[in-house]
C-alpha positions in Angstrom: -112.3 53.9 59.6 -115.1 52.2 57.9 -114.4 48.0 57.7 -115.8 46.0 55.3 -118.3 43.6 56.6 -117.7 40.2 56.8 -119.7 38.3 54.3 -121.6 35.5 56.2 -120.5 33.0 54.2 -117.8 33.8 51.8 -117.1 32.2 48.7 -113.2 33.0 47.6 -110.4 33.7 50.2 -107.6 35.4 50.3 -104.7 33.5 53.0 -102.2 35.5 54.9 -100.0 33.7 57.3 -96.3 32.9 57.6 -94.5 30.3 60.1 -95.4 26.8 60.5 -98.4 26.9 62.8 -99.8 28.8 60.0 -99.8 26.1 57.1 -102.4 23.5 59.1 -105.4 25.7 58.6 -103.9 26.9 54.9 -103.7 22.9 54.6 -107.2 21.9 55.6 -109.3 25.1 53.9 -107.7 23.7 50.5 -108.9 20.4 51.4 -112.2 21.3 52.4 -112.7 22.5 49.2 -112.1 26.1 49.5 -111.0 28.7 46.5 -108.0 30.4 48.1 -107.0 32.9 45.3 -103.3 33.9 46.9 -101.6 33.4 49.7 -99.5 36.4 51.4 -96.5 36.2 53.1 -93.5 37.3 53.6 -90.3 37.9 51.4 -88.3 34.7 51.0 -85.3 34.8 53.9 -81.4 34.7 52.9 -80.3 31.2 54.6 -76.8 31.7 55.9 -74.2 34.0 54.2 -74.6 33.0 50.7 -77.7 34.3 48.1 -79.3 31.1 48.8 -82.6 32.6 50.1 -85.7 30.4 51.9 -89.0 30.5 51.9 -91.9 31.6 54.3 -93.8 27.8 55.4 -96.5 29.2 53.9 -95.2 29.8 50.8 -93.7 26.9 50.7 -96.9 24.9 51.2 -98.8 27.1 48.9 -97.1 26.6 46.5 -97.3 22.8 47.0 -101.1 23.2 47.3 -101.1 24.8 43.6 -102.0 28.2 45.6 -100.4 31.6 43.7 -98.1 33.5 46.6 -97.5 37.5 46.8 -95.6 39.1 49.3 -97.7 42.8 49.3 -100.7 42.9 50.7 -102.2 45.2 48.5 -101.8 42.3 46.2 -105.1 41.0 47.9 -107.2 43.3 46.8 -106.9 42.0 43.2 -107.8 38.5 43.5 -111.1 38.8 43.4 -111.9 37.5 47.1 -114.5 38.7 49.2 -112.5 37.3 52.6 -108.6 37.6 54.1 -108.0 34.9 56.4 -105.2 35.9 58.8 -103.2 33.4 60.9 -100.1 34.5 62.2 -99.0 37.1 59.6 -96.4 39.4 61.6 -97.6 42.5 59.1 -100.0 44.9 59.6 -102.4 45.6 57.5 -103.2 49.1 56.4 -106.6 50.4 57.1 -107.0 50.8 52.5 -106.9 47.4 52.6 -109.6 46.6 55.5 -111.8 49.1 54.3 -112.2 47.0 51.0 -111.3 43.9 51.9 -113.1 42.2 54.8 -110.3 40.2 57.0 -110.8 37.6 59.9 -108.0 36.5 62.0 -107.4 33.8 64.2 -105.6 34.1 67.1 -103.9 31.9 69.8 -105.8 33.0 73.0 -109.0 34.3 74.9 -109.1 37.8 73.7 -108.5 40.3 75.2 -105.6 38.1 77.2 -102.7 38.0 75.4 -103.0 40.8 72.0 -99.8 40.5 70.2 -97.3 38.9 69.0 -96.3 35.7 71.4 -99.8 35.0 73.5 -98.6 31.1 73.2 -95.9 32.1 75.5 -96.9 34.4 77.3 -100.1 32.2 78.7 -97.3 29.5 79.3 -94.7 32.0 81.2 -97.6 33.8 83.2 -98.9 30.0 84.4 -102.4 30.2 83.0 -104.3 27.1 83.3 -106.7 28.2 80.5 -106.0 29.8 77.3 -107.7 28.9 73.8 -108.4 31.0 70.0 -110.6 33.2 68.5 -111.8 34.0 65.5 -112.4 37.9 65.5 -112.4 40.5 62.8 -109.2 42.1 62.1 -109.1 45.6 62.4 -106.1 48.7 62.4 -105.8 48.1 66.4 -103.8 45.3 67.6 -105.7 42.2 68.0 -108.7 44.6 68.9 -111.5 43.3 66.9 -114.8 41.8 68.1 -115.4 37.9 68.4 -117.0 35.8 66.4 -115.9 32.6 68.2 -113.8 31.8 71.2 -112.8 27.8 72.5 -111.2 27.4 75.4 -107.8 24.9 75.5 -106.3 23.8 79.1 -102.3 24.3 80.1 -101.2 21.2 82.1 -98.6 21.3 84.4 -96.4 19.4 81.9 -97.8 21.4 78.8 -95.2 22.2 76.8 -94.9 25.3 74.4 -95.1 23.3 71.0 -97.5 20.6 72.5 -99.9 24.0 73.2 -99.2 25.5 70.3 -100.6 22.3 68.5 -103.3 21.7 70.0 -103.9 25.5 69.7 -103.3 25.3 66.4 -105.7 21.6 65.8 -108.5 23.6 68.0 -108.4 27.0 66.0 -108.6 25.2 62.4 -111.6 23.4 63.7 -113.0 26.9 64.6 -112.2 28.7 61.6 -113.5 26.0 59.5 -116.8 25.7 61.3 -117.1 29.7 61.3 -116.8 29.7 57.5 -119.5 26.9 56.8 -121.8 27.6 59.1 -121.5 31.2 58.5 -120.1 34.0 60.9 -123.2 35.6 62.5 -122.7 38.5 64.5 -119.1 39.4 66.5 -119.3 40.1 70.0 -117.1 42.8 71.2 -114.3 41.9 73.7 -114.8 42.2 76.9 -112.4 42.9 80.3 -108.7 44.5 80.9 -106.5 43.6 77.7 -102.9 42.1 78.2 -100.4 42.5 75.8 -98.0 39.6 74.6 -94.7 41.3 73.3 -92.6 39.3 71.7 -90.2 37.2 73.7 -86.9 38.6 73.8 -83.9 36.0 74.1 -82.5 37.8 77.4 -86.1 36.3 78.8 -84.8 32.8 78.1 -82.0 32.8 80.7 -82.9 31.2 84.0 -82.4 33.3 86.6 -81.3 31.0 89.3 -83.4 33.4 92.2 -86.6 33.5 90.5 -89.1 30.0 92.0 -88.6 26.8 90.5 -92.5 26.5 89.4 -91.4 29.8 86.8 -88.1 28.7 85.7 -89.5 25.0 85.0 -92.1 26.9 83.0 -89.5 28.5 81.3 -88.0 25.5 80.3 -91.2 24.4 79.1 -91.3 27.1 76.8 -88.3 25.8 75.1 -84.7 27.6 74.2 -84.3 27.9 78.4 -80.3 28.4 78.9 -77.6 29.4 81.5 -73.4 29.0 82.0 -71.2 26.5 83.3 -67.9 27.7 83.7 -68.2 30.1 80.9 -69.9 28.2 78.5 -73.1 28.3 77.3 -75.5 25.2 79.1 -79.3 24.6 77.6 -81.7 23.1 79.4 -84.4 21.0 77.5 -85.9 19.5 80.2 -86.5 19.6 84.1 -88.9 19.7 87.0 -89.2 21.7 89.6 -89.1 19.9 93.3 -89.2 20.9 96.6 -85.7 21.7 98.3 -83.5 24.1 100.0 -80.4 24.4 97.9 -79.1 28.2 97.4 -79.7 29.7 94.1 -77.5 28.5 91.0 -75.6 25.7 93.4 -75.8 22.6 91.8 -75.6 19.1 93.8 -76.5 15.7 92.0 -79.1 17.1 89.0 -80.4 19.5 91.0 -80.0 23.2 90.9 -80.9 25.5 93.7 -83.6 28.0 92.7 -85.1 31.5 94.9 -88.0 29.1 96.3 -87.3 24.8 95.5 -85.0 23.2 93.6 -85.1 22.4 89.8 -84.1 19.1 88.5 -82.4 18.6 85.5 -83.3 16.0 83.4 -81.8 16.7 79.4 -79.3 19.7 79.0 -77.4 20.5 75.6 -73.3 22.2 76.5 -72.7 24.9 73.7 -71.6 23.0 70.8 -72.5 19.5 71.7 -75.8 17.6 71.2 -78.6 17.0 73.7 -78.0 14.7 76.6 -79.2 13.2 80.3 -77.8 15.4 82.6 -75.9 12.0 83.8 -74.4 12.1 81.0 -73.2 15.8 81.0 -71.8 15.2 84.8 -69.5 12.5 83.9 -68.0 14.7 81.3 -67.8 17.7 83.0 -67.4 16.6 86.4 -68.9 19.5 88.8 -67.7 20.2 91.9 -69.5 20.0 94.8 -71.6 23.6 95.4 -70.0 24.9 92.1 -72.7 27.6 90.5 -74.7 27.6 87.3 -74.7 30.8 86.0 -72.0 32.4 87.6 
């Protein structure tokens, strides 16, 4: 498949991009004074169980911005731009359209770490002290194309998943913006052993009281973390992992025995309540001495 070459310095875009992280760099491209001709995204969602349906953040900001939305691709091809500018789609894009539309994308990690869908939390789950975005040309493989700019964002020990994924987010608009005024030059093509970032799966957000502390605080960190007391449903927002010898799942105090440490809990959320110090979840439900999360 032939692509269409990236212009050097494009004059109108074309915007495809669908959750939130997506509507910064929509945001700043209109205000840096921009044409983007039509934003892409997705079909509006039904919200709950009546016809009531709800729109992509994109759309909803486009349409704020003044910015016509479609939600086909092949839409793009008629708005007379000479650039896509992919962030965070979720569609592919058929190889018809690359071949007459040029499309750059920018995506949340050092390529080739992390192609796919989730590479925010993957880096955080695989403990990666260094992850950052690229700007690369898309092309039919997934997340395949070569570089036109990398930068480099550090994972701190406390990093949380939405604190990374704004400063992801703050790092790769800066990028993208710079790429498209200073022009794109010539893409490098990526280089070492690709790893894939599937989409997490919610059965990957239980803590599994054998696995180390240092991976199940990183869970946690990722956000949605969750296991059971007696029965029931018990999320943890927030904990640290400490040295300790408890066995696995036993709780004592706030702490939680783990396969290597203990984790600490500091905020939990029981099914159907709101979020709460775990003091204040013990004096409700009033654990037993050794009884077992996630039993």
């Amino acid at each position: 498949m032939a692509l269409a070459p990236v212009p050097p310095h494009p004059r109108r875009l074309v915007y495809l991009g669908t959750p939130g992280l997506a509507v910064p760099p929509l945001r700043a491209l209109v205000a840096a004074g921009w044409d983007v001709a039509l934003a892409v995204t997705r079909v509006d969602k039904r919200r709950g169980r009546g016809s009531d349906r709800s729109p992509s953040p994109v759309k909803a900001a486009a349409l704020e911005l003044g910015v016509p939305v479609s939600h086909r691709v092949d839409d793009a091809l008629e708005a007379g731009a000479d650039l896509g500018v992919v962030v965070a789609f979720g569609q592919l894009v058929r190889p018809p359209v690359l071949e007459r539309l040029p499309m750059v994308n920018l995506h949340f990690s050092l390529l080739p770490r992390w192609r796919g869908a989730a590479p925010v939390e993957r880096a955080l789950l695989a403990g990666d002290e260094m992850t950052g975005v690229c700007v690369m040309q898309l092309e039919e493989g997934l997340d395949t194309g070569p570089v036109f700019a990398r930068a480099t964002v550090p994972v701190g020990p406390r990093t949380t998943a939405d604190a990374l994924r704004a400063d992801l987010v703050d790092v790769g608009t800066g990028l993208l913006l710079g790429c498209l005024a200073g022009g794109f030059g010539v893409p490098v093509p990526q280089e070492g052993e690709p790893t894939y970032a599937a989409k997490l799966e919610p059965a990957e957000l239980q803590l599994m009281w054998g696995r180390p502390a240092a991976e199940l605080d990183r869970l946690v960190r990722l956000g949605g973390a969750w296991t059971t007391f007696r029965g029931r449903r018990l999320r943890v927002l927030d904990a640290l992992p400490a040295a300790g010898g408890l066995a696995p799942g036993v709780l004592e105090g706030d702490r939680v025995g783990t396969g290597e440490g203990d984790l600490v809990l500091l905020t939990v959320q029981p099914e159907g309540k709101a979020a709460m110090p775990v003091t204040a979840w013990r004096n409700g439900a009033r654990p037993l001495l050794g009884e077992v999360l996630g039993g």
